[in-house]
BAKOLVEX-895340 format. One line per field, with one value per atom (N, C-alpha, C, O): residue number from 1; residue in one letter; x, y, z negated. Coordinates in Angstrom, 3 decimals, m for minus. Layout:
<nodes>
seq: [NUM,...] $
type: [A,...] $
east: [X,...] $
north: [Y,...] $
up: [Z,...] $
</nodes>
This chain:
<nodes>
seq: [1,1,1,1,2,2,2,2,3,3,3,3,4,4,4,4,5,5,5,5,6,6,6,6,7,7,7,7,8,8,8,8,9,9,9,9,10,10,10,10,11,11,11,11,12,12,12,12,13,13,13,13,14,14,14,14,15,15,15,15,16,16,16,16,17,17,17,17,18,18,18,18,19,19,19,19,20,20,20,20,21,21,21,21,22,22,22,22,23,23,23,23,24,24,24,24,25,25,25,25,26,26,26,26,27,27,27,27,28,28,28,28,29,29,29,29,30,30,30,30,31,31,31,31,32,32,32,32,33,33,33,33,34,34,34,34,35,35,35,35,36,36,36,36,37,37,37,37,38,38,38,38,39,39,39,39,40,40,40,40,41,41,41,41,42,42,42,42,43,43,43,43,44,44,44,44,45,45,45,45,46,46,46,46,47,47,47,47,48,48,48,48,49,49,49,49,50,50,50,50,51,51,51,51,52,52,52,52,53,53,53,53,54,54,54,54,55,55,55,55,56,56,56,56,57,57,57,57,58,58,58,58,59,59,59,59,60,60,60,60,61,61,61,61,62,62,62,62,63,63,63,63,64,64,64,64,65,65,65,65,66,66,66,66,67,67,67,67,68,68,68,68,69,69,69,69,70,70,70,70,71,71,71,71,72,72,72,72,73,73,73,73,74,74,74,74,75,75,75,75,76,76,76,76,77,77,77,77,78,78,78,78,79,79,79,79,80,80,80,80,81,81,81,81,82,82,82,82,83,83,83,83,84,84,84,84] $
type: [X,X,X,X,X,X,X,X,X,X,X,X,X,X,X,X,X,X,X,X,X,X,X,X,X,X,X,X,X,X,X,X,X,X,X,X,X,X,X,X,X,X,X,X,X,X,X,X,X,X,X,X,X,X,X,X,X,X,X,X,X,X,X,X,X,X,X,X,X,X,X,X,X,X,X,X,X,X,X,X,X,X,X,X,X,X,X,X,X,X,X,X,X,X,X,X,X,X,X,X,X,X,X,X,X,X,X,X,X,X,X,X,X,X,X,X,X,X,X,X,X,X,X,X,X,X,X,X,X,X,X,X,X,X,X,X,X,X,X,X,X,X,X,X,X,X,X,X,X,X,X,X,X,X,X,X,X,X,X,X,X,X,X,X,X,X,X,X,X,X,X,X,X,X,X,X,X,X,X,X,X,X,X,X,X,X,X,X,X,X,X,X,X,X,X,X,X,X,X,X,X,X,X,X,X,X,X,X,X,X,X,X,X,X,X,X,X,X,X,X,X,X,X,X,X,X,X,X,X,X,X,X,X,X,X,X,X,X,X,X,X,X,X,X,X,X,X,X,X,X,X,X,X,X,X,X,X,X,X,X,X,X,X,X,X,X,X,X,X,X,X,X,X,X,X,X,X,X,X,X,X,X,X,X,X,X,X,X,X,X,X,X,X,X,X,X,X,X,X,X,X,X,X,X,X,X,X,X,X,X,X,X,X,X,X,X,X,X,X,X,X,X,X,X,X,X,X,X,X,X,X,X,X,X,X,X] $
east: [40.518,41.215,42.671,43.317,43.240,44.378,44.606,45.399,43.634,43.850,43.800,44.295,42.819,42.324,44.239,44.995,44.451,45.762,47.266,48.001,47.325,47.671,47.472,48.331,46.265,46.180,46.715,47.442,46.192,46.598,47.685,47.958,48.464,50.206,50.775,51.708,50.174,50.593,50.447,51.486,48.985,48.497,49.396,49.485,49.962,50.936,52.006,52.232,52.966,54.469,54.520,55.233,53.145,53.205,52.803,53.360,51.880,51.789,53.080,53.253,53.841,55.200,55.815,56.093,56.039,57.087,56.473,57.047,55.533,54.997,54.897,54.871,54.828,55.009,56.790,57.203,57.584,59.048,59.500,60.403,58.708,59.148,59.156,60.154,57.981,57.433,58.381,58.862,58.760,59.673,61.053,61.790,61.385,63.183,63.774,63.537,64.722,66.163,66.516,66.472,66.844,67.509,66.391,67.043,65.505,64.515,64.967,65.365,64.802,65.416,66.500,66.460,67.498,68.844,69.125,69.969,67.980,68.043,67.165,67.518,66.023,65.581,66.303,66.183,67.128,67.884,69.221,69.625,69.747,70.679,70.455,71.333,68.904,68.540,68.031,67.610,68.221,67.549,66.017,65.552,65.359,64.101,63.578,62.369,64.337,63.528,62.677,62.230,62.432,61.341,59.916,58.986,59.620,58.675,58.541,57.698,59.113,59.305,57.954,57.694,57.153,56.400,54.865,53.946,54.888,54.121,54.043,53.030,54.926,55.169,54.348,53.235,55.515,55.101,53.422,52.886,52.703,51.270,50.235,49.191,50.694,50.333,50.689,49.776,51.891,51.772,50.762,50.109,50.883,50.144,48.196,47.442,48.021,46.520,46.520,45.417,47.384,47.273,47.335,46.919,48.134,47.605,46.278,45.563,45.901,44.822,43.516,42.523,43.670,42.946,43.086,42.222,44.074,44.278,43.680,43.012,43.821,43.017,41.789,41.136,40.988,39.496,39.076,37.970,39.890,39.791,39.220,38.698,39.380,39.103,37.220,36.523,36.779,35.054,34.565,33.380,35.949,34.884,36.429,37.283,35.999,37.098,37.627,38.761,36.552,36.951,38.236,39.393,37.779,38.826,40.333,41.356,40.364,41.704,41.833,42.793,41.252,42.345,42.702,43.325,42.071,42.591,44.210,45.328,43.659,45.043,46.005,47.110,45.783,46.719,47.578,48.697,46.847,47.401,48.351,49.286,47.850,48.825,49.895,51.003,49.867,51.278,52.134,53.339,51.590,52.314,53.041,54.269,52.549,53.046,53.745,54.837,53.982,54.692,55.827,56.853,55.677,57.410,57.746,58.968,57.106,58.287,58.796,59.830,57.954,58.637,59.644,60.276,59.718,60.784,61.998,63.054,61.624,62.412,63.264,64.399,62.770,63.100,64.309,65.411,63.839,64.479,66.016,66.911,65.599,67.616,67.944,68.840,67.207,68.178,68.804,69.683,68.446,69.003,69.748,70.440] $
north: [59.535,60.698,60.349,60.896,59.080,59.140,58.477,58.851,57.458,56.481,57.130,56.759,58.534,59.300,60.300,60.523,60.532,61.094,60.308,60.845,58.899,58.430,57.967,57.231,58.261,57.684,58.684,58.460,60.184,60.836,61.516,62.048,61.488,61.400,60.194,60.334,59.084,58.078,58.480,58.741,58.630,58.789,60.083,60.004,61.176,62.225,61.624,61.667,60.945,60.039,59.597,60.009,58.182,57.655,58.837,58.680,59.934,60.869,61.770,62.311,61.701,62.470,61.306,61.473,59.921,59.142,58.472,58.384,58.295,57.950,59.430,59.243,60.836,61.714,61.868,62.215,61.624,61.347,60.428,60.598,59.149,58.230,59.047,59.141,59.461,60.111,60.946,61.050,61.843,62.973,62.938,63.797,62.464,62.824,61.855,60.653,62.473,62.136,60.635,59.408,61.617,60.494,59.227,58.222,59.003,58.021,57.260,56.097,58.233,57.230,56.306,55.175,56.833,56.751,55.206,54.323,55.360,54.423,52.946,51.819,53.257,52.168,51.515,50.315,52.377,51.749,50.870,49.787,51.527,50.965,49.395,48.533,49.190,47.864,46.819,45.806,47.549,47.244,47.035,46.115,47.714,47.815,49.206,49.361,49.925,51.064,50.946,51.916,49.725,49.647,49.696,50.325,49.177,49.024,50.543,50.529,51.582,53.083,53.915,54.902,53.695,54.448,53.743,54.364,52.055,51.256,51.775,52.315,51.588,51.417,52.897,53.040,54.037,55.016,55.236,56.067,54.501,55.050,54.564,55.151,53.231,52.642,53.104,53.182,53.592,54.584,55.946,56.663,55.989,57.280,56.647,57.123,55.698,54.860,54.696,55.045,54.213,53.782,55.114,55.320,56.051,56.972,57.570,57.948,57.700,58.095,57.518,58.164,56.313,55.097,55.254,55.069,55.592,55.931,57.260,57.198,58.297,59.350,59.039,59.196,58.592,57.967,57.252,57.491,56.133,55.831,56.019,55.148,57.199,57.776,57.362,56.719,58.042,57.777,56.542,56.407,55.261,54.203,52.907,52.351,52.952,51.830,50.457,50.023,50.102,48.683,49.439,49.116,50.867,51.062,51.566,51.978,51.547,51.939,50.275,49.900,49.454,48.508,47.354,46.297,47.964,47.388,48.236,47.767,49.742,50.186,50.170,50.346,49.836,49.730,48.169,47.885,47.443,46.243,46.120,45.360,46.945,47.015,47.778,47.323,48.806,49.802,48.468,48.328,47.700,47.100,46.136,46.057,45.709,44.351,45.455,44.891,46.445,47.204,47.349,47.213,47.744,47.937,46.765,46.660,45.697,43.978,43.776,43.239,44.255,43.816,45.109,45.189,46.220,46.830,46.097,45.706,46.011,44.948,44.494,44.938,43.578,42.344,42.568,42.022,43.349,43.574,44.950,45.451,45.047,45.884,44.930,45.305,43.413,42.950,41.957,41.272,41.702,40.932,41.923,41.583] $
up: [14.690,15.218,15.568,16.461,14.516,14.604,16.359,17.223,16.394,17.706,19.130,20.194,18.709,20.333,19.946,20.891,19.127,19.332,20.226,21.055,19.673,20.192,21.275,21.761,21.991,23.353,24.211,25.179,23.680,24.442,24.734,25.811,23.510,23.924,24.775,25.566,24.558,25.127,26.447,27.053,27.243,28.189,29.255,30.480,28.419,28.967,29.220,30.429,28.507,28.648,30.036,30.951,30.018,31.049,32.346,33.432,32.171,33.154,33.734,34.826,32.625,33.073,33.948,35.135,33.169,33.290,35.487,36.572,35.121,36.893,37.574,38.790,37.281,38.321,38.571,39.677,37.626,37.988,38.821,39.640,38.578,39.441,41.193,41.908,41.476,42.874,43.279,44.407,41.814,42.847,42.275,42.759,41.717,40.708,41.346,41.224,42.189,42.885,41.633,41.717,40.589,39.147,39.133,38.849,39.252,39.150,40.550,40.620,41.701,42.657,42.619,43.103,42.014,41.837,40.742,40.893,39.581,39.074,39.485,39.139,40.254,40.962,42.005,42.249,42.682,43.820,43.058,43.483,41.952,41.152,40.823,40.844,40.472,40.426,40.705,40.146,42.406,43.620,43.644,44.318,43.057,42.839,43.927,44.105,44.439,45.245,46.341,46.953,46.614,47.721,46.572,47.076,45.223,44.338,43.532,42.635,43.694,42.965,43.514,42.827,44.523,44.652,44.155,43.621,44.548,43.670,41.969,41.524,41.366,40.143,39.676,39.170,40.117,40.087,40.185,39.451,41.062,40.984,40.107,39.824,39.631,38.267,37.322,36.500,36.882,35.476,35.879,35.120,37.102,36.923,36.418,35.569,37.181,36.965,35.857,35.437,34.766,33.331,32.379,31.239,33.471,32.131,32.599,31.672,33.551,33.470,32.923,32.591,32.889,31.946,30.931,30.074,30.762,28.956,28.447,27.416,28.972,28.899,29.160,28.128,30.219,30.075,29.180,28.696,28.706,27.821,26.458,25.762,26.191,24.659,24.874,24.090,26.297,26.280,27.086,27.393,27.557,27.997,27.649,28.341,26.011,25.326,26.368,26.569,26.797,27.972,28.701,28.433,30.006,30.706,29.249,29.796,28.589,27.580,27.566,28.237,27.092,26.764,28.207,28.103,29.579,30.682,31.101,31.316,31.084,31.161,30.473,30.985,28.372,27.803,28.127,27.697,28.852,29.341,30.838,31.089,31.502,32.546,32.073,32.358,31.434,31.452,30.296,30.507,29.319,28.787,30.004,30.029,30.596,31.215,32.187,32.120,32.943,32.986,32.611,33.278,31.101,30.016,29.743,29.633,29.563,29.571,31.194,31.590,31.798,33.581,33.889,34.942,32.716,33.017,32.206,32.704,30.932,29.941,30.690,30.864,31.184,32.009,33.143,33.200,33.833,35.221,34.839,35.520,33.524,33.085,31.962,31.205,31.647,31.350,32.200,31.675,33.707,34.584,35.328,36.287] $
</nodes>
């Protein structure tokens, strides 16, 4: 119970965090800041894919731990790119 909880908060974050990318001025604002805004609508549609993987997830375990793998490699390639 505890793990389908966590997926599916998880799975909302990233659903908020990729429908912001699409529409929030401030999201623009910070991709262009790091010259990343040509990749904001990419990015954006993969968090939205991973959470939805993650929410599927709960009933077909393979698609959860493909999407829990992209949104990770995701947050180190965000890591990455605010600490350069």
């Amino acid at each position: 119970m505890l793990l389908v909880s966590a997926a599916v908060l998880s799975s909302a974050c990233f659903f908020y965090y990729g429908l912001s990318l699409l529409v929030s001025e401030h999201m623009a604002g910070e991709f262009t800041r790091y010259g990343l805004q040509r990749y904001r609508p990419f990015i954006g549609a993969l968090q939205l894919a991973g959470s939805m993987g993650l929410a599927l997830g709960v009933y077909l375990p393979k698609l959860a731990d493909l999407a829990s793998l992209g949104l990770a490699t995701l947050t180190v390639l965000g890591i990455i790119a605010r600490w350069k």
